[in-house]
N, C-alpha and C positions, 0 to 999 in steps of 0.2 A: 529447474533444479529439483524440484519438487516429485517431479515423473523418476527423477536419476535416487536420490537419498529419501529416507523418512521426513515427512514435512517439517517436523519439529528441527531435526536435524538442519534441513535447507534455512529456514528461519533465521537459524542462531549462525550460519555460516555468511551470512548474508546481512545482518545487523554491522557489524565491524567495518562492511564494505560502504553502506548506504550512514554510517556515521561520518566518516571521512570525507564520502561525497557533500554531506549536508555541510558542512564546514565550508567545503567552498562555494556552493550558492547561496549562504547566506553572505557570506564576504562580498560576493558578487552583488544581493539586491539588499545591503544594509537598511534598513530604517524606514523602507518602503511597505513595510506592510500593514495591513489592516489593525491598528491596537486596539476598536474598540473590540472588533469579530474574537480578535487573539484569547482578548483577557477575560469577556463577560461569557462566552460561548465555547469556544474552538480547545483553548487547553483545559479550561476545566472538565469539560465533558469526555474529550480526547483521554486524560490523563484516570479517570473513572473508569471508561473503559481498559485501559491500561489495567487498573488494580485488579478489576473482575478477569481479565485472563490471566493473570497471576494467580487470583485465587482456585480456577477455574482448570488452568492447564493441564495441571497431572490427570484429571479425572478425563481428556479429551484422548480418545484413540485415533490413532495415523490414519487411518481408513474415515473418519469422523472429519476430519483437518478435510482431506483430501474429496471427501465431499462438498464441506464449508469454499473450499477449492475452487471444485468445479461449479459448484452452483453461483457464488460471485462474479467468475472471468463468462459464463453463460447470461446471467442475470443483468451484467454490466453489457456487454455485446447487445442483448436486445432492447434495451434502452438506450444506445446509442443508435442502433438500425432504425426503431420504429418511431413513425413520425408524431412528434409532438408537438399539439396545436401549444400557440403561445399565450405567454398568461402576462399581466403585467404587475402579476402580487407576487412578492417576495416573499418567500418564507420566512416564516417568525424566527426570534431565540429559542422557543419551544422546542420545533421540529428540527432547530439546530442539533440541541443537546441530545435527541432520538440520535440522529445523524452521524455525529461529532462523537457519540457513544461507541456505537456500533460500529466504526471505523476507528477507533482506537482500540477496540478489544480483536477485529481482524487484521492489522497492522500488528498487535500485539501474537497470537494465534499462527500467519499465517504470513505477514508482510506482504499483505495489502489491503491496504487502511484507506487508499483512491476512492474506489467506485462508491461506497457508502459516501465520502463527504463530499464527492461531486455531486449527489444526488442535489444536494444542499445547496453548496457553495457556487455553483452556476448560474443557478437564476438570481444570482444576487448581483448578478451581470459588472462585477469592479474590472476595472481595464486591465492591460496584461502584465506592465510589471505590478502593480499589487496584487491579483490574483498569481501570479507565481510565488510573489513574496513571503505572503499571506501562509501558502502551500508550504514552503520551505521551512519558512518558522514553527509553520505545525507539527511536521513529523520530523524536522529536526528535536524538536526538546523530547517527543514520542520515542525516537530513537535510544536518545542517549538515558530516558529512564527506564529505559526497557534493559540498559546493560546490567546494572546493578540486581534487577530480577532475571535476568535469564542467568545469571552467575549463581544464584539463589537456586534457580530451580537444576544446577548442574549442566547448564547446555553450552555453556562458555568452556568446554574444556579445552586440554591443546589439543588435538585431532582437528575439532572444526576451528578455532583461533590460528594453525598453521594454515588449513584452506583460505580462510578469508586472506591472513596475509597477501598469497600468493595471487588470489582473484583482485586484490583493489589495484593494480595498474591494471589491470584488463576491464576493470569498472571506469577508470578514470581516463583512460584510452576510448571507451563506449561513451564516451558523455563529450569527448572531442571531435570523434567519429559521425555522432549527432548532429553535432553542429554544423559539422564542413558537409553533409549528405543534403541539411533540410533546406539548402540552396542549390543542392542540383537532381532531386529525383521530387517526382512532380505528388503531390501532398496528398491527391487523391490513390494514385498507386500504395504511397507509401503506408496508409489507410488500411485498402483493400489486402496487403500484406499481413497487416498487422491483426484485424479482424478474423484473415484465414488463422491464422499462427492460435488464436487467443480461441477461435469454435475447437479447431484439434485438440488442442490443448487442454480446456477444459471438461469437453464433452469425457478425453481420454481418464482426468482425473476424478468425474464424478462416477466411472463407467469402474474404475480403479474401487474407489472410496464404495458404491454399492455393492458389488459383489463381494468385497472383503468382507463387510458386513454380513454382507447374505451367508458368507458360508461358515461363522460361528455360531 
């Protein structure tokens, strides 16, 4: 969406979609998640960074985003590709809150707030439904405080509130789509898919976001 509209734009088109969704996988992994990660680490930090891209955003240019952009969907790819020896220390609260920061002001900026808190939240190695749980509860509250600032900063208007409308069955159809796919295409392909989509993709947006810069 990002490569199609102004990032800011795609953001805000895109919050209305990904609240609705959260709604229902939190319905789905009620009370399964992590409280102590949530309350001592995950939202406060989360929600910090939230404030500092509110205070931050107007002074961020489209070209800047789309940088922040591509160096993320980049930055995230090669630390998934390269191999990493294993450790068996968990990261502190400390390097939570670094973390948990930093992915709440890119989820707030740019709506993707992922690869920053996986950094974290992976080696803390919790089984799979708390570690979803855990995820849901996070950028669900991340979402729904971000509406009342993105109305703030005027990005709620009806132009993009008409698009999300019309995108959330086609979000809520992709997330059924999911489901019924990850039991018949083989995880590795699906993988190898997603990693080409995510190099194109963001190399295209940091390639976008440099030159725009370069030529004012």
């Amino acid at each position: 969406m990002a490569l199609a509209v102004p990032p800011a734009q795609a953001a805000a088109i895109l919050l209305p979609i990904l609240c609705v969704m959260d709604l229902a996988g939190i319905k789905a992994y009620l009370g399964r998640w992590d409280r102590r990660m949530i309350t001592r680490v995950m939202l406060p930090a989360g929600l910090l960074g939230c404030v500092i891209g509110t205070l931050t955003f107007r002074a961020l240019r489209d070209d800047w985003i789309r940088v922040l952009l591509g160096v993320i969907a980049l930055g995230f790819l090669a630390w998934n590709l390269v191999p990493k020896t294993v450790s068996a220390r968990k990261p502190g609260d400390a390097e939570g809150w670094l973390w948990c920061t930093l992915s709440g002001f890119t989820s707030f900026v740019a709506s993707v707030g992922s690869p920053p808190l996986l950094v974290w939240i992976l080696p803390q190695k919790l089984d799979k439904a708390r570690f979803v749980a855990t995820l849901l509860v996070f950028f669900a509250v991340l979402n729904w405080f971000k509406v009342p600032a993105y109305w703030w900063l005027g990005l709620l208007d009806l132009r993009n509130l008409a698009t999300s409308l019309v995108l959330i069955p086609v979000g809520v159809a992709g997330t059924y789509l999911g489901v019924w796919l990850q039991t018949r295409i083989d995880v590795r392909v699906f993988y190898r898919i997603v990693y080409a989509l995510l190099l194109v993709t963001g190399a295209k947006l940091l390639y976008d976001g440099v030159t725009g810069i370069g030529s004012r």
